[in-house]
Steps between C-alpha positions, in 0.01 A plus 500: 500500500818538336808596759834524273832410710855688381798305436821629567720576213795389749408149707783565771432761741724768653629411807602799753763375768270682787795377780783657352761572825342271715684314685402220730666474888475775712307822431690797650313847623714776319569705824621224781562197283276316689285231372194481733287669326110511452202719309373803656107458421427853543748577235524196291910576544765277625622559871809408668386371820812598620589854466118544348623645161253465248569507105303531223410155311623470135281468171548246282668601150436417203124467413349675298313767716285662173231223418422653120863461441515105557511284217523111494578311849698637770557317819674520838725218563315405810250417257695224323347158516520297777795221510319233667845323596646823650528422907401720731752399729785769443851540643602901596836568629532781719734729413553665857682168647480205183274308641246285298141581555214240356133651408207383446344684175166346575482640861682813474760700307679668853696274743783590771827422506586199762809640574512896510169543479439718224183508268567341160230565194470364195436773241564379210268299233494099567276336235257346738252810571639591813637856383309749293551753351341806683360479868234746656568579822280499815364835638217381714631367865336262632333654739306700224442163339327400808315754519392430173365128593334576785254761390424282186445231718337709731229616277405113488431349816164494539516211250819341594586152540496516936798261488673761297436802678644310797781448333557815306836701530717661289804434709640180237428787172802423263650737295535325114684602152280322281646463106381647177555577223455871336447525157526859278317466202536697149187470320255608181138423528235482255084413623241398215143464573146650584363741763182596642372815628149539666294761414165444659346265776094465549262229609219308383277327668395123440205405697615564827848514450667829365846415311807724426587566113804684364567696205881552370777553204680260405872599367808351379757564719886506456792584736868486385799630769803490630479325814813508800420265804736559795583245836232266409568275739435081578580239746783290422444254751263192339348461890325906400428443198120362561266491741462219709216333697736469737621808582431835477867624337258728238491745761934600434363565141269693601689778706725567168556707361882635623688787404760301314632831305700520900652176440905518590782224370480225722655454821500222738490711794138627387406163633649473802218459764229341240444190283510476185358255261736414148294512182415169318355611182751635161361756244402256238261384792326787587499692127132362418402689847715802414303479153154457628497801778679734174205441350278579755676828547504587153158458532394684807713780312272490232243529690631874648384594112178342453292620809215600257387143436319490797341184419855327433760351222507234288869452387507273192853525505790625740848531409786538737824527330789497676818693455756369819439416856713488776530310783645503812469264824393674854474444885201681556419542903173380687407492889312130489300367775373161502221252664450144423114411543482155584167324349504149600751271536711537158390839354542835609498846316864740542315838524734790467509888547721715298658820536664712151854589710493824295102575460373388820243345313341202663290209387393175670327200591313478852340117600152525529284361757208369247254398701464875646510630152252258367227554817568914455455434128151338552377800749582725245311278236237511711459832555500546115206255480296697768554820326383355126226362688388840643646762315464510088821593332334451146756338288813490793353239688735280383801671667290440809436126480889465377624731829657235662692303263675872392518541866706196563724548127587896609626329837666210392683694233582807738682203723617281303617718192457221246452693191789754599796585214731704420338712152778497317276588202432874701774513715836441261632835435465554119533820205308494203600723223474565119153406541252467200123454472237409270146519592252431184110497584345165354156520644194603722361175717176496652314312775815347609429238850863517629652773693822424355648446169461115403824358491671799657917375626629796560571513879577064433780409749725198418833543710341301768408172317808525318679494845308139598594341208885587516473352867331205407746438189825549685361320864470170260882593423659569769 
């Protein structure tokens, strides 16, 4: 399969200064001059907890906002590469009463001042991941978030670790700005290959057993477009960039994605009452990843144009050309809760439960208590032998005798969410235009075995193995 890379006519990208006018130390409210101020959740504005004036967060300026137009590399400055050296131990000085402030960039980006007791922020861009570019607030309290958690817990108790449902509660729930990075993407695509369409299905019988035979056409198929990707969005923190055996962090992937188009120029004070994690990962680190899930949207985009082939696509070659992306870095908010499964003396399993701060959307992972699943798994088998034995289903017998073992893989799955993701490939907002097609007849097949088109990639989905490898590269680095 041939995949053909762009190079950019210019090597150094475009940086946009995204914290122009910031300015680190105290953070006023425009009304009062006060400085205590917080995020109204409802609103996703900033509110003066003193006289309760709210005001509108800003937009960042700067970026391109019309993806067709971008050409080369365009960054945010938040996105700059990390400076390993840089400390995160800061000095602020207040400038209410001159006094020197120290903060800890690792543990937060707030502090108060010792002395008159204002709140000091830092705002602007330090090169050690700590400030992005563009922050999305929270409008989901936590009370909602609760909410959220408990039903989806609630829905599995029956098979429920016991030591966990006596421990359940949603009171220690933790707010979280996780980091990322959102990537725009200018784009032409071109798809080579072959297509089948079915156009009849009978039987034959063999002895006693009657098989399935297809007839269809076999085409050449091409696809050429313009292709505009918009907020597709990774983890830029190495610890979510694979899934682990021990823990369950696939879930927080899995409740994207956000509305990032309602990101708002950072501000510190958007933090203040969460945690928030830095990023650990530069562009150059997560490009291949970037890469791998624009090709899997180019090629679920394709796929809005070949729904004919109903037996599938064989793309000999795929093309993704690109014209400019641009990045920017995020804090993108999340309602975690978390439970740490002990299993014997020196393992255990961190199960979370994760809430989309702006979707509601909620995924998790629920301990099981296996030996109840395993002994309900065997009744059911059981009761699937006992009806083969008595009952003849003809040729779904099978699904009978199997009953159990699908039985105990729908439950497992439904608690412990193992295969959950985020589709990036479906759910990346994209525009395809100046679309052209060629669809030349080759020939009629007969007596074909497979339901599907030998060979057939074209729902293939690589973001995901991409995403292991740049984990297991840059874990042996860091």
């Amino acid at each position: 399969m041939d995949v053909k890379e762009v190079t950019y006519s210019n090597d150094e990208p475009k940086v946009v200064k995204t914290d122009v006018g910031a300015k680190d130390g105290q953070n006023k409210c425009p009304k009062c001059g006060a400085t205590d101020i917080s995020t109204n959740a409802k609103t996703g504005k900033l509110r003066c907890n003193f006289c309760r004036h709210e005001f509108e967060p800003e937009k960042i300026q700067g970026m391109e906002t019309d993806i067709s137009k971008i050409e080369g590399e365009i960054i945010g400055s938040g996105t700059q590469d990390i400076v390993e050296d840089t400390q995160d131990i800061i000095t602020l000085k207040c400038s209410s009463c001159g006094a020197e402030v120290v903060i800890d960039t690792s543990e937060s980006t707030q502090a108060r001042c010792h002395w008159c007791r204002n709140t000091l922020s830092i705002n602007q861009q330090i090169p050690n991941g700590a400030v992005p570019d563009v922050v999305l607030p929270f409008n989901l309290t936590k009370a909602e978030a609760k909410n959220q958690i408990e039903n989806f817990v609630g829905k599995r108790k029956f098979f429920a670790h016991p030591k966990f449902k006596q421990e359940f509660t949603t009171d220690n729930i933790m707010g979280v700005y996780f980091p990322y990075m959102i990537v725009d993407i200018n784009s032409h695509s071109r798809f080579f290959g072959h297509g089948e369409k079915e156009v009849r299905r009978y039987t034959r019988k063999s002895g006693d057993t009657i098989e399935t035979y297809y007839d269809a056409d076999l085409y050449e198929v091409e696809r050429d477009f313009d292709l505009t990707i918009e907020g597709l969005t990774v983890e830029s923190s190495l610890d979510k960039l694979k899934r682990q055996s021990n823990k369950t962090n696939n879930v927080i992937n899995a409740i994207m994605p956000f509305d990032v188009e309602n990101s708002v120029k950072y501000n510190a004070n958007y933090l203040k009452g969460f945690t928030s994690e830095k990023r650990d990962t530069n562009i150059d680190d997560l490009r291949p990843l970037v890469d791998a899930q624009s090709k899997d949207i180019a090629r679920f985009a394709a796929n809005e144009t070949i729904k004919d082939y109903n037996r599938g696509v064989k793309w000999d070659s795929e093309e993704l050309n690109v014209k400019g992306k641009q990045w920017k870095t995020a804090y993108l908010p999340v309602w975690l809760y978390s439970y740490q499964q002990k299993k014997g003396e020196n393992n255990s399993i961190l199960h979370y439960v994760a809430v989309n701060a702006r979707t509601k959307e909620t995924m998790g992972s629920v301990p099981i208590h296996m030996p109840k699943l395993f002994g309900v798994s065997c009744i059911v088998e059981l009761l699937g032998g006992i009806a083969t034995w008595f009952l003849d289903f003809d040729d779904y017998d099978w699904i009978f005798l199997l009953s159990g073992i699908g039985f105990f893989t729908m439950m497992y799955l439904k608690y412990r969410n193992s295969n959950a993701r985020h589709y990036h490939e479906k759910e990346t907002k994209k525009k395809m235009f100046n679309l052209k097609k060629a669809d030349n007849f080759i020939k009629h097949e007969k007596g074909l075995s497979n339901p599907m088109m030998e060979g057939a990639n074209n729902t293939r989905v690589n973001g995901q193995n991409i995403s292991d490898t740049i984990f297991d590269t840059l874990s042996k680095l860091k």
